[in-house]
C-alpha positions in Angstrom: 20.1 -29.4 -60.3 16.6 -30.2 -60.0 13.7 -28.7 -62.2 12.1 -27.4 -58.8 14.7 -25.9 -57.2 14.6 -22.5 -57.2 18.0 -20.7 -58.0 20.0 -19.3 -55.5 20.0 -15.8 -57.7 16.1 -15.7 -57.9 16.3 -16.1 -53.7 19.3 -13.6 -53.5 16.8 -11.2 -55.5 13.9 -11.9 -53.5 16.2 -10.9 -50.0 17.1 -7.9 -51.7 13.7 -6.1 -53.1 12.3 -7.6 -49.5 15.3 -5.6 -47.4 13.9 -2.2 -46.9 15.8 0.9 -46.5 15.0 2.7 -43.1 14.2 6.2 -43.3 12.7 7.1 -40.1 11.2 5.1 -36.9 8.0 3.4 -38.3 9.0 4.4 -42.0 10.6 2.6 -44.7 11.1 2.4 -48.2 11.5 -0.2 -50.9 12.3 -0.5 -54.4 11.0 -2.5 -57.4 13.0 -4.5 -59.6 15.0 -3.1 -62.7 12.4 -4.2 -65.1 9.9 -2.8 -68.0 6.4 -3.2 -66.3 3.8 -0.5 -66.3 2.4 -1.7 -62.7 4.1 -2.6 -59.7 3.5 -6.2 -59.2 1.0 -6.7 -56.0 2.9 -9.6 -53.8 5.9 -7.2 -53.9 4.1 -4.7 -51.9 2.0 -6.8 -49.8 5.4 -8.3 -49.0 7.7 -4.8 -48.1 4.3 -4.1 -46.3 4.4 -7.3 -44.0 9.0 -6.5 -43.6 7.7 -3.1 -42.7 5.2 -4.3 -40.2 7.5 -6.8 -39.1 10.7 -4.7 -38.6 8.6 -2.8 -35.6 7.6 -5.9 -33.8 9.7 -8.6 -31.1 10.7 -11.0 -33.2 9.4 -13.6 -30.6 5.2 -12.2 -32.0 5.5 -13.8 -35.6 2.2 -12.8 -37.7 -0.6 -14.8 -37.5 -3.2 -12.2 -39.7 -3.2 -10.1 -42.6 -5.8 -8.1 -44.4 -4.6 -6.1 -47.2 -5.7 -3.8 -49.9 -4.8 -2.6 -53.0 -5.8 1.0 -53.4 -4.2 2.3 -56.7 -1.5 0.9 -59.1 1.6 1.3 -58.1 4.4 2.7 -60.1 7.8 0.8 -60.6 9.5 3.5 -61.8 9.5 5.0 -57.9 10.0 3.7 -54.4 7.5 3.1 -52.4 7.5 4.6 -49.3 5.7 2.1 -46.2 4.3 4.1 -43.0 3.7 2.0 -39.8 1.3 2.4 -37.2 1.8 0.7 -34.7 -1.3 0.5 -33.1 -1.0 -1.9 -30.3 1.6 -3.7 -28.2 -0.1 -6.3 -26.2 1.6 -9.0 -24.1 0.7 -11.4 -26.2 -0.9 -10.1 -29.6 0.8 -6.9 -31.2 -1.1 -5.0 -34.3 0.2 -3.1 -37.1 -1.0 -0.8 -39.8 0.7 -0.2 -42.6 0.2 2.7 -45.8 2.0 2.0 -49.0 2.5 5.3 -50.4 3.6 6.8 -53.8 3.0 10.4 -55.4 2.0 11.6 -51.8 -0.8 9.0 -52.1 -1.9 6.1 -50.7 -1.5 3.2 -53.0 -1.9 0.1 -50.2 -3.5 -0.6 -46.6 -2.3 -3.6 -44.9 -3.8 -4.3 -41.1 -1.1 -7.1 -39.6 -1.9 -9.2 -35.9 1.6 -10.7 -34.4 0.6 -13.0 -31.8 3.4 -14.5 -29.6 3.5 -18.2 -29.6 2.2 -19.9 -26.5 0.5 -23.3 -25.7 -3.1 -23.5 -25.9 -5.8 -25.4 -27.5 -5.6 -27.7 -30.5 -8.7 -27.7 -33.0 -6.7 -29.6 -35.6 -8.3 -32.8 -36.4 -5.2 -35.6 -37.4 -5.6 -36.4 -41.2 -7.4 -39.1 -41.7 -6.1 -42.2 -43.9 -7.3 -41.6 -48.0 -5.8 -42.8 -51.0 -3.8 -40.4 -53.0 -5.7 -38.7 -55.2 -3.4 -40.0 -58.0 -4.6 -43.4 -56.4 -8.7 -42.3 -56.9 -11.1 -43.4 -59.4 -11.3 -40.8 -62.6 -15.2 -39.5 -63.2 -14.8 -41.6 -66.7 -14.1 -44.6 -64.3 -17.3 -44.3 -61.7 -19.6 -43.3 -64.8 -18.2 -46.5 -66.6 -19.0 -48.4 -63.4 -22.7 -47.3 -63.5 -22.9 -48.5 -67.0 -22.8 -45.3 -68.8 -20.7 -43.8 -71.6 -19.5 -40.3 -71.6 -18.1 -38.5 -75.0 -14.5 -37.0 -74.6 -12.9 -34.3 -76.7 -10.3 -36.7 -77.2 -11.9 -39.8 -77.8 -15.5 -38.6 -79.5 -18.0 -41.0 -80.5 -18.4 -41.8 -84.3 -20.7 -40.1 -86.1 -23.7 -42.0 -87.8 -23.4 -40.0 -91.2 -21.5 -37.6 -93.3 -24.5 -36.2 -94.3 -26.6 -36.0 -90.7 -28.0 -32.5 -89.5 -25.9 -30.8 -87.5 -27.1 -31.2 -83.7 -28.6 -28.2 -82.2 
């Protein structure tokens, strides 16, 4: 197995904290990972948020916008409970709100846009052909090029003296 490749456990994992329980229509509730940490870490909740926001939308709108806020810390040792409102279903865009809430108190805001994917205009310009930046001149290279020398941490310049002043 490669270096790179993540391991089918970690993904397994990552399913499971993102596979929220449904308590009610529009709310749901997820649960951090059996671990020792005195915060919830953020991603996790941005990401039940976006499953929560998700869950109440045609799966034919995926999202195309998220805003998101992290009010308070969040506290592992609880679930978090995720409150969606939907505020719009369009033809074509659907929006979502969504509260993050522990202790009775709101810990996260997201604000989600699904938009449903349809043909339209194309602003994307085609890459244009570079080298690799691998392939580029280093900043020691051009400055060589112009004729001057540059001092590396690595590779200092001798020093005239043991007993020169110090440089200020």
């Amino acid at each position: 197995m490669r270096q790179y490749e993540p391991m089918q456990n970690d993904v397994d994992d990552l399913v499971d904290l993102l596979d929220l329980e449904v308590i009610e229509v529009n709310i749901f509730r997820g649960v951090s990972p059996d671990e020792s940490r005195m915060r919830i870490f953020g991603g996790q909740v941005a990401g039940q948020a976006l499953v929560a926001a998700a869950r109440t939308v045609d799966e034919d709108h995926p999202v195309h916008s998220l805003h998101a806020y992290f009010l308070r810390p969040g506290d592992p040792s609880i679930p978090v409970l995720y409150e969606v409102d939907r505020v719009r279903d369009g033809r074509s865009f659907t929006t979502r709100r969504v509260v993050g809430i522990q202790h009775g108190r709101a810990i996260f805001n997201l604000a989600a846009s699904f938009h449903i994917n349809e043909p339209g205009l194309e602003h994307l310009e085609p890459m244009p052909d570079v080298p690799r930046p691998d392939d580029l001149p280093t900043q020691a290279d051009r400055f060589a090029e112009m004729g001057w020398r540059i001092r590396s941490r690595t590779n200092p310049a001798p020093s005239t003296s043991a007993t020169s002043p110090p440089r200020r």
